[in-house]
C-alpha positions in Angstrom: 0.0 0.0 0.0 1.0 3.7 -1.0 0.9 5.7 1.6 -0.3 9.4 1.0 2.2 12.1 2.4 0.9 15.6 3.1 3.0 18.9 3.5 2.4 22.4 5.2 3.0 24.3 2.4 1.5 27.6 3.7 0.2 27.9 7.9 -0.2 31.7 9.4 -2.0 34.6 9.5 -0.7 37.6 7.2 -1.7 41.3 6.3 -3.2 41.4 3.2 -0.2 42.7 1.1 1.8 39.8 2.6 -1.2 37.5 1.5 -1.2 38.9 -2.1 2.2 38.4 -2.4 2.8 34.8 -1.1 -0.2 34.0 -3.4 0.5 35.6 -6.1 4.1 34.1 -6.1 2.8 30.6 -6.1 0.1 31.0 -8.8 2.8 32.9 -10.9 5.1 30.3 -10.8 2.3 28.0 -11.6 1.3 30.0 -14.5 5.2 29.9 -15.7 5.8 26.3 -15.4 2.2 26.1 -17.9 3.7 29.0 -20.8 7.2 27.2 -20.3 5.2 23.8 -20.8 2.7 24.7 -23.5 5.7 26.6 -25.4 7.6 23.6 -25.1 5.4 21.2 -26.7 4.5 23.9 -29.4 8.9 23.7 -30.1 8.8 20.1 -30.1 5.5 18.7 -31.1 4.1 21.3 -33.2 0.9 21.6 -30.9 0.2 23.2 -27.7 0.4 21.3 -24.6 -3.8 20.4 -23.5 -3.7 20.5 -20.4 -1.9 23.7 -19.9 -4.2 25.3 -22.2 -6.9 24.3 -20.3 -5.1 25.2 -16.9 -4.0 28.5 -17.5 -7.0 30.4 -17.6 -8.1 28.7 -14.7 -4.9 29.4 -12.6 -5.6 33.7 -13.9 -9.0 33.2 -13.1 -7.9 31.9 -9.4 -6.0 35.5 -9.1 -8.6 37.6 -10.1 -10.7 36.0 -6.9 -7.9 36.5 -4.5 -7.6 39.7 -5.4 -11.2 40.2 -5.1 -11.1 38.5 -1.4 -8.0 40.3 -0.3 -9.4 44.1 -1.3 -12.4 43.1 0.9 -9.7 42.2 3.8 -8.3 45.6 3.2 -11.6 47.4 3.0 -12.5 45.9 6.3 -9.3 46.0 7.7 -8.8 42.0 8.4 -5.9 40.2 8.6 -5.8 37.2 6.2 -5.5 33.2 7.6 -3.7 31.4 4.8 -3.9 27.4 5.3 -1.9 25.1 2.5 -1.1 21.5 2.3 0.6 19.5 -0.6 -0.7 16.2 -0.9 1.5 13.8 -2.3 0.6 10.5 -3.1 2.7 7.9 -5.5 0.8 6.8 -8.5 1.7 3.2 -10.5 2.3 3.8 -14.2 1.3 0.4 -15.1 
């Protein structure tokens, strides 16, 4: 049996600027990884990559949100609770 192995990735509370910026970091690298990806494939394969086309507006989409739920912490003057775990769980290929 695989066992499944989860990570703190993010645990604390943080002003809203601090929010926006750990969170924006991670969905910016996210965003990278799928051009860099999707360009990739385009260079090799001569198509784009599907899933990162499918998953990039959906990561830009995600920002638009925060941004949407960190302004109303700032309007309200809140501090922001950020909670994050990676999951990690091995897969068989066969």
């Amino acid at each position: 049996m695989i066992k499944k192995n989860k990570i703190k990735l993010i645990k604390g509370v943080f002003s809203p600027e601090d929010s926006k910026e750990i969170l924006n970091n991670l969905y910016n690298s996210k965003i990278s990884f799928h051009n860099m990806k999707n360009f990739s494939s385009n260079e090799r394969l001569g198509q784009p990559d599907k899933l990162s086309v499918k998953r990039l507006p959906e990561l830009k989409e995600a920002i638009k949100n925060i941004a949407v739920i960190l302004n109303t912490a700032v309007e309200k003057n809140f501090k922001v609770k950020l909670n994050s775990v990676v999951e990690i769980e091995l897969v068989s290929t066969k």
